[in-house]
N, C-alpha and C positions, 0 to 999 in steps of 0.2 A: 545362408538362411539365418543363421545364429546373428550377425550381425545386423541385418534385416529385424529382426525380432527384436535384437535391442533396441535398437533406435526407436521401434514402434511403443516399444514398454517406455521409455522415455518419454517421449513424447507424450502417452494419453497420462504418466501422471503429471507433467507439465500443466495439458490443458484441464487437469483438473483442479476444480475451483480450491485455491488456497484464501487463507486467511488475509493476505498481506496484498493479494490480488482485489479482494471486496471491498472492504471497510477499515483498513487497517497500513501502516506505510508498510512499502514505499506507495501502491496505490494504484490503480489502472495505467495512471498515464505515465507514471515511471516504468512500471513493467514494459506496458508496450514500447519505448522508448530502448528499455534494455533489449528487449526479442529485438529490434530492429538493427541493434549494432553489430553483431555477426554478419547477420545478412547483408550490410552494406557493405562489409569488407568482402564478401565471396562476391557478390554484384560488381564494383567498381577492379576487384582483380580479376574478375574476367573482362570486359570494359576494357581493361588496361592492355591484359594476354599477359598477363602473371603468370597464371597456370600455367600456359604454353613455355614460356619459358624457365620456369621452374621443372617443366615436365623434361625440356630437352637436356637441364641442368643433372638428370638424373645418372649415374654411373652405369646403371644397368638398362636405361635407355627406358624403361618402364615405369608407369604413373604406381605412387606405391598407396593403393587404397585403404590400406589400414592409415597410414596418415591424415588422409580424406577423412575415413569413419573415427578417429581418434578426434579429429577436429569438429567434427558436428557432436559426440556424444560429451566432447568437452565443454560445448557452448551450453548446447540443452541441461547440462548437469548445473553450471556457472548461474544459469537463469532459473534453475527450480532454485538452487541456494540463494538468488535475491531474492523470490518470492517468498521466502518464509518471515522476514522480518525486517525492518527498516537498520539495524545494522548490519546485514551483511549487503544491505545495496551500494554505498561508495566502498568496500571492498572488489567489490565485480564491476563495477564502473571506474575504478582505475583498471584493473588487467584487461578489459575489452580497448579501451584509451592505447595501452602500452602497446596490443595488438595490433589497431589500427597505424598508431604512430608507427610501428615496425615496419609496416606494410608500403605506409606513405615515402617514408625515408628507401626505402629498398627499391621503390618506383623508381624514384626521382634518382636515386646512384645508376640505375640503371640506363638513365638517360644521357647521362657523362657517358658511358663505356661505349654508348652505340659507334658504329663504325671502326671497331677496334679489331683484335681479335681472337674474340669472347663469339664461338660458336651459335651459342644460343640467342644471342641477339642478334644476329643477321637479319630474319624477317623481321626484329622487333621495332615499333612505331614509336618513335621520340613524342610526337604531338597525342598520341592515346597516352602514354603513361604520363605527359602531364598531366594531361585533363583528370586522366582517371586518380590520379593523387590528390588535385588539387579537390575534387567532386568528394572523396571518400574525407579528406580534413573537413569540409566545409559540412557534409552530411552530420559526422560528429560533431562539430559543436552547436550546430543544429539540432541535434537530438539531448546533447547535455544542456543548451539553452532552454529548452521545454522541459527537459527534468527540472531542473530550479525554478523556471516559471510557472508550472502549474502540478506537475507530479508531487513536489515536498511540501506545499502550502496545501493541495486537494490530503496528502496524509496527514499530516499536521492539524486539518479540521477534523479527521475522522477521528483521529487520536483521541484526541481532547473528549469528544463527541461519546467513545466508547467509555473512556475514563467517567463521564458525567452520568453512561447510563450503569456503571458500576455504581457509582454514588446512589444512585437511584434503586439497584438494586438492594446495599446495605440497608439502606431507609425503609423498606421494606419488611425486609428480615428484622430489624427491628423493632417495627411496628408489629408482625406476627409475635413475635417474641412476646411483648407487651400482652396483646391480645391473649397468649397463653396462660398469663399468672392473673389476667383481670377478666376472667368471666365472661369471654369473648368479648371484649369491649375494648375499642380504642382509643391510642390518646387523643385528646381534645384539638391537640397543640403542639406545636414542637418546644413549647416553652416548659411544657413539663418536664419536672426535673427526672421523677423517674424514666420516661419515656428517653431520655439521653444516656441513661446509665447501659438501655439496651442497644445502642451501636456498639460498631468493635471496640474492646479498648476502652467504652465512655467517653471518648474522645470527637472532635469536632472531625470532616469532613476534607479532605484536600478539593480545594479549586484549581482545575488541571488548565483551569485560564487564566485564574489571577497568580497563581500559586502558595494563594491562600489558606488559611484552615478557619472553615466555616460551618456553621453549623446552618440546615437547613430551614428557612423558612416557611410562615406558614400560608396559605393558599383561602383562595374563596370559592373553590369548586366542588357545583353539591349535587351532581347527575354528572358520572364517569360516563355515560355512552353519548351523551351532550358534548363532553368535553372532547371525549376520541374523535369524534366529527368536524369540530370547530377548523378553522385554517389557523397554521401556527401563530401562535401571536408574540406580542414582546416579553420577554422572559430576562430576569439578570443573569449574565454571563457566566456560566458554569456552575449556577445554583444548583438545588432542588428542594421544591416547593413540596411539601403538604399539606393537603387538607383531609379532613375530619368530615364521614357523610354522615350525617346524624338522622334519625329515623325519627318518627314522630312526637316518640315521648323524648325526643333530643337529649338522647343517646347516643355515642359513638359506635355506629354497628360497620362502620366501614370506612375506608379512607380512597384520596387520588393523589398519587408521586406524578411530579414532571418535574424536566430537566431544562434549564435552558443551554445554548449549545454556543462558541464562540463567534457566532454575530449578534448573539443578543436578542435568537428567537428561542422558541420552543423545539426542544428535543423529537426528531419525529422519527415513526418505521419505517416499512418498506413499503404503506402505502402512501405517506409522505402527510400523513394527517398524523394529528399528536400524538407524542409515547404518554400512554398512563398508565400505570403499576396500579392494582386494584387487586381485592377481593370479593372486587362485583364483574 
């Protein structure tokens, strides 16, 4: 029961929502990609009759289950450690690789020995353990071909993406900021000089696109609940725009932050309509 019960504590914090699973590398499609390469190694060695004859290979003639449960809560542990952060995903993607190659290589010698006499391969099928090697190679680079194809470029956007609504946040705090020592009133502009002294540092902005340092530009947008609605529009690549909402006596009583995101539209949430920082 105790190992039962780990497995299950394992498991529900796996499926629960991390950071580097959402929005953040290595990304859904690498995750899923990663859960899938254990599994094709126990899939393709039963397929083969691995076990089977790993089981007959055993001295005491019995299957030794703590090896079994050492190997599932190693993988589940392997796969929460890539889900926390985009370097530790090619660390766990070479050791699942070394595993699979291990497995491939161990198929395939085993196919040399059949008809020998090596016990355990008596009932074992030369044509299954091809297959089943050549299936679990081709599965792998099948699954590392879609980590490169779409898992490191979908995190790579998000990256960027979180980095631009960091910027977006700074811009922010620094217009609060502003707004504290001027009578509740905000800058006009981002061309104000004092209004620059209030970012971190006084310093300009990192563009997590260009890898530039920029300071943010200024915006034409004068109705923030107008703007939140709009469908994303063109945006330069890793900016962020301000504008100044000015009230009647054109005043600065409020402002609207947007980001643009690495295709060159506007930064959006999670209802997929524009990100705008406001204190409206």
């Amino acid at each position: 029961m105790r190992k039962v019960s780990l497995l299950l504590t394992l498991a529900i914090l796996l499926l629960h929502a991390q950071p580097a699973m959402a929005n953040v590398p290595p990304g859904p499609v690498a995750m899923s990609a990663i859960i899938l390469m254990p599994l094709s190694v126990v899939l393709f060695s039963l397929i083969g009759g691995a076990y089977a004859i790993m089981y007959k290979r055993k001295a005491t003639g019995g299957l030794d289950w703590l090896g079994w449960s050492g190997t599932i809560v190693g993988s589940i542990i392997l796969i929460g450690i890539a889900s926390i952060t985009a370097m530790f995903t090619l660390p766990v993607l070479v050791v699942f690789a070394i595993i699979a190659l291990q497995r491939v290589v161990q198929m395939l010698s085993w196919t040399a020995q059949i008809g020998g006499d090596k016990p355990e391969l008596q009932d074992a099928s030369r044509p299954r353990l091809v297959l089943s090697a050549i299936g679990l190679l081709s599965t792998y680079i099948g699954l590392n071909a879609m980590i490169f194809a779409f898992g490191f470029p979908e995190a790579r956007y998000k990256h960027e993406t979180a980095r631009v609504r960091g910027n977006m946040r700074c811009c922010q705090v620094a217009a609060e900021s502003y707004s504290a020592d001027h009578s509740s009133l905000y800058p006009k502009s981002i061309g104000d000089e004092q209004f620059k002294g209030y970012f971190p540092g006084g310093v300009t902005l990192a563009n997590p696109v260009t890898g530039s340092m920029e300071w943010a530009i200024d915006g034409k947008v004068t109705n923030v609940s107008a703007a939140r609605e709009q469908l994303p529009g063109p945006m330069p690549k890793g900016i962020v725009e301000y504008s100044a909402i000015l009230n009647g006596a054109h005043q600065p009583v409020g402002y609207a932050i947007r980001g643009g995101d690495s295709t060159g539209r506007t930064v959006t949430g999670t209802n997929g309509k524009p990100l705008v920082f406001s204190n409206q």
